[in-house]
C-alpha positions as CSV (number, residue, x, y, z in Angstrom):
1,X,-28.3,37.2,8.1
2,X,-28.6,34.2,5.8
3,X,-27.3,31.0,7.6
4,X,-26.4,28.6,5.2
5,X,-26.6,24.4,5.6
6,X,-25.7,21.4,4.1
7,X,-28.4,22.1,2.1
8,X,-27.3,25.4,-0.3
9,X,-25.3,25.3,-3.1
10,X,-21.9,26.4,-1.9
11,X,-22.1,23.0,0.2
12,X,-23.0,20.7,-1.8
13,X,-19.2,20.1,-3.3
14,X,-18.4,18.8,0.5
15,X,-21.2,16.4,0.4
16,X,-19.7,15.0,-2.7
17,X,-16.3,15.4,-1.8
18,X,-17.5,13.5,1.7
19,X,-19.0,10.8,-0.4
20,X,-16.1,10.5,-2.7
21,X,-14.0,10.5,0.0
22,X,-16.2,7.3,1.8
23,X,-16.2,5.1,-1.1
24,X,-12.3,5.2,-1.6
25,X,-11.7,4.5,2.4
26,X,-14.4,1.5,2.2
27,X,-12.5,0.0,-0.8
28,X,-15.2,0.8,-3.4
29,X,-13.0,2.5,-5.3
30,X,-9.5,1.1,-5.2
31,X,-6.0,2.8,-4.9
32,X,-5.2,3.7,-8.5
33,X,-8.3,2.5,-10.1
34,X,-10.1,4.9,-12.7
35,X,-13.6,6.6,-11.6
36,X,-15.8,7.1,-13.7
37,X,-15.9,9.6,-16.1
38,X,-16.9,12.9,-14.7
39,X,-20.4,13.2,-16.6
40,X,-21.3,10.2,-14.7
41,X,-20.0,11.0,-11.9
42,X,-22.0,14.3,-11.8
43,X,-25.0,12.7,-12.3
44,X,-24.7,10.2,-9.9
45,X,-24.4,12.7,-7.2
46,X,-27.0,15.2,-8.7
47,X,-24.7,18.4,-9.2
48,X,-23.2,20.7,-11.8
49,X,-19.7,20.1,-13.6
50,X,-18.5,23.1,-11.2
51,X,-19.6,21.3,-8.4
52,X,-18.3,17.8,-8.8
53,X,-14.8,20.2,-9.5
54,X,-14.5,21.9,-6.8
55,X,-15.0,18.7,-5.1
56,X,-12.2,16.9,-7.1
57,X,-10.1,19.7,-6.2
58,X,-10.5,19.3,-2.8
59,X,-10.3,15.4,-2.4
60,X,-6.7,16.4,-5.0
61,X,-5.6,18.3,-2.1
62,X,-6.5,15.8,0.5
63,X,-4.2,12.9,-1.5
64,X,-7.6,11.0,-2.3
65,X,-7.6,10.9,-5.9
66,X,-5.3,12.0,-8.9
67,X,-6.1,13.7,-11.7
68,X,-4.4,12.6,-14.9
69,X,-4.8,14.9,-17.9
70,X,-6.2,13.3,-20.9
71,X,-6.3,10.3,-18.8
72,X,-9.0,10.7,-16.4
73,X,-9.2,10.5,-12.8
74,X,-7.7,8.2,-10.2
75,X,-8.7,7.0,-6.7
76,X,-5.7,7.2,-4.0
77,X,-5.0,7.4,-0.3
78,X,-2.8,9.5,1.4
79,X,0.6,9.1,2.3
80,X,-0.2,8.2,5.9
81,X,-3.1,6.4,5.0
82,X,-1.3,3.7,2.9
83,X,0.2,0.6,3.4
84,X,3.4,0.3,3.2
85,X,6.0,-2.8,1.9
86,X,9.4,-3.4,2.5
87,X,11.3,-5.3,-0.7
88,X,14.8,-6.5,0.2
89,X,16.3,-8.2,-2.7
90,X,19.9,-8.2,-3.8
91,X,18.3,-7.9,-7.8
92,X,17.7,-4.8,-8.9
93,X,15.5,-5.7,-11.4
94,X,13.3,-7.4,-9.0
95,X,13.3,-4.8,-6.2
96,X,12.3,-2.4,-9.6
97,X,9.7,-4.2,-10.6
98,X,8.0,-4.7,-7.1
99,X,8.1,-1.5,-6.2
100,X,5.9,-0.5,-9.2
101,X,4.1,-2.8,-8.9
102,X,3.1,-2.2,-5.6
103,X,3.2,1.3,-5.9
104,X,0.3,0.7,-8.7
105,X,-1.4,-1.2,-6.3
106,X,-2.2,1.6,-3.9
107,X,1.0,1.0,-1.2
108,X,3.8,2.9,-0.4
109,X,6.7,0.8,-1.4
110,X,11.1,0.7,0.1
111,X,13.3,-1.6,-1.2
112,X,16.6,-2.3,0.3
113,X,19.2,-4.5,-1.7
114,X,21.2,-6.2,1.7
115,X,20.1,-7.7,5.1
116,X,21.8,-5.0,7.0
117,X,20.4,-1.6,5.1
118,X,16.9,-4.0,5.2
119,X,17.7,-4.1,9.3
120,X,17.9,-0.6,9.3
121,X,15.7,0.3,7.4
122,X,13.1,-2.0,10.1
123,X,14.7,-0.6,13.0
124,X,13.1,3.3,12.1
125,X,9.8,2.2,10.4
126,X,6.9,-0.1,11.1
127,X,5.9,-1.8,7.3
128,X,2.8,-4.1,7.0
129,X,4.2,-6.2,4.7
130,X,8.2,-7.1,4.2
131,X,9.1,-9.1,0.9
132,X,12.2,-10.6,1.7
133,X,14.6,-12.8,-0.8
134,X,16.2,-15.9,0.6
135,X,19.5,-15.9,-1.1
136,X,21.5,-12.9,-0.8
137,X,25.0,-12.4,-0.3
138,X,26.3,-11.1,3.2
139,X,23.6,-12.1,5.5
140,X,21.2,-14.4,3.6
141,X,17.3,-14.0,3.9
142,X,17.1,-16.5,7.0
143,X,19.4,-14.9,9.2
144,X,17.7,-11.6,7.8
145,X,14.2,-13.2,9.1
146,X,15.8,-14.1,12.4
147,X,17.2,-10.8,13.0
148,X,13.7,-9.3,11.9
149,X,11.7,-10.7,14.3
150,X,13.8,-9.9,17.3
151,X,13.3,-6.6,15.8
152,X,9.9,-6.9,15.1
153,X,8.4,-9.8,16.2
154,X,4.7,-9.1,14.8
155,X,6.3,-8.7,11.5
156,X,4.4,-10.1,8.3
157,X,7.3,-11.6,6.3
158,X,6.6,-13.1,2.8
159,X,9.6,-15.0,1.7
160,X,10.7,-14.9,-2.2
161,X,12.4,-17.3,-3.7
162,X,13.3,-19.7,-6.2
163,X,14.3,-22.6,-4.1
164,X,11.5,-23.4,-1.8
165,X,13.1,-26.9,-0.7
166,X,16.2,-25.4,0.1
167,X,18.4,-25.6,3.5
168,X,17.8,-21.8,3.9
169,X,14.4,-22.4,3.4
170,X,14.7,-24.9,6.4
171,X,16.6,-22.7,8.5
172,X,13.8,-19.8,7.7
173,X,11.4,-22.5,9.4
174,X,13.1,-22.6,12.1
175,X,12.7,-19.1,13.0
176,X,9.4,-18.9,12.8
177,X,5.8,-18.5,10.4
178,X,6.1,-16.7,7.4
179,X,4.6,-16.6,4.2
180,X,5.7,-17.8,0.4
181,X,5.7,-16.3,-2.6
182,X,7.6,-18.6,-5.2
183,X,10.2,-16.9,-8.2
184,X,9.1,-16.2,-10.6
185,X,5.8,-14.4,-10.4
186,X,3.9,-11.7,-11.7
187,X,2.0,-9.0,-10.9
188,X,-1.3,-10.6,-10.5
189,X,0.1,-12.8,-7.9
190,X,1.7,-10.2,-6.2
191,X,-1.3,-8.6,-6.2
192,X,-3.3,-11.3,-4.7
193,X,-0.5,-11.5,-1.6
194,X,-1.3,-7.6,-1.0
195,X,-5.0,-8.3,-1.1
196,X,-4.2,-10.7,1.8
197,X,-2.2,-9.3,3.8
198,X,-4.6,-7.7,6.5
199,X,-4.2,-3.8,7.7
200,X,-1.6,-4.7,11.1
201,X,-2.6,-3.4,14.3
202,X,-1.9,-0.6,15.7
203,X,0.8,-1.3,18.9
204,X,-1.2,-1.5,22.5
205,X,0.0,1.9,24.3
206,X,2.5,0.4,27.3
207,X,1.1,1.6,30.8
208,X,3.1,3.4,33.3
């Protein structure tokens, strides 16, 4: 009986596939960045086309990278994996446009376009990172932010808006530490807040 290791052939696609795999998790290569083509990246890891294939195919199946056709080959993370944003904006243009952008940038993105669905939304799922407008009609982004962190009070909140000296700008203060993202922006300073805003914690488990 043959015993086969890490060594043979047939294995060596998990090797690659396992150090594909490590470079995406360490940040290496980035949610939605390009690899590099696949000639190089067969020769960086010493194996065949076939090899470096099947493991493509397997880190496809995983949710580690996409495979565009024509357009090369992208890293990714899986769903669980990501970080997810919350944007709650009454525009829809703006809750469009950070969604995609933040979707490009790796994250799973929501947007919700009132306080309440936003409150909702919050009370089912944990988000690293809720983008939250200030003026709003209904219940305006401060009394959002105070209902939010009775909710959630480890919350990271970035407040968006185009009034940064304004009295609901004051009564956000009041409720507590957030950040600011001033309108308008684009997507490299959007960008740059994601970059920032740290993986949160996990919950401590509560003891009997």
């Amino acid at each position: 009986m043959v015993i086969r290791t890490d060594s043979t052939p047939a294995y060596r696609y998990v090797r690659v596939a396992d150090a594909i795999r490590s470079l995406v998790l360490d940040g290496t290569y980035r949610p939605g960045e390009r690899l590099p083509p696949q000639h190089e990246l067969a020769r960086e890891h010493g194996v065949a086309f076939t090899t470096l294939h099947k493991a493509l195919d397997l880190l496809t199946e995983e949710g580690y990278v996409v495979r565009r056709v024509g357009k090369g080959t992208y890293a990714s993370l899986p769903r669980e994996a990501r970080q997810s944003a919350l944007v709650v904006d009454d525009e829809l243009n703006t809750r469009t446009f950070m969604a995609r952008a933040i979707e490009q940038h790796g994250w799973r993105c929501l947007s919700e376009g009132t306080g309440a669905a936003a409150l909702d939304r919050i009370a089912g799922e944990r988000f690293d990172l809720i983008f939250l407008d200030l003026a709003m009609p209904g219940m305006n982004g401060a009394e959002t932010f105070g209902a939010i962190r009775r909710l959630d009070p480890g919350a990271n909140v970035v407040i968006i808006t185009a009034y940064p000296d304004s009295d609901l700008m004051a009564d956000a203060l009041q409720v507590g530490r957030f950040s600011l993202l001033p309108k308008p922006f684009g997507s490299d300073q959007l960008r740059l807040t994601l970059d920032a805003a740290a993986p949160r914690p996990e919950p401590a488990a509560q003891e009997p």
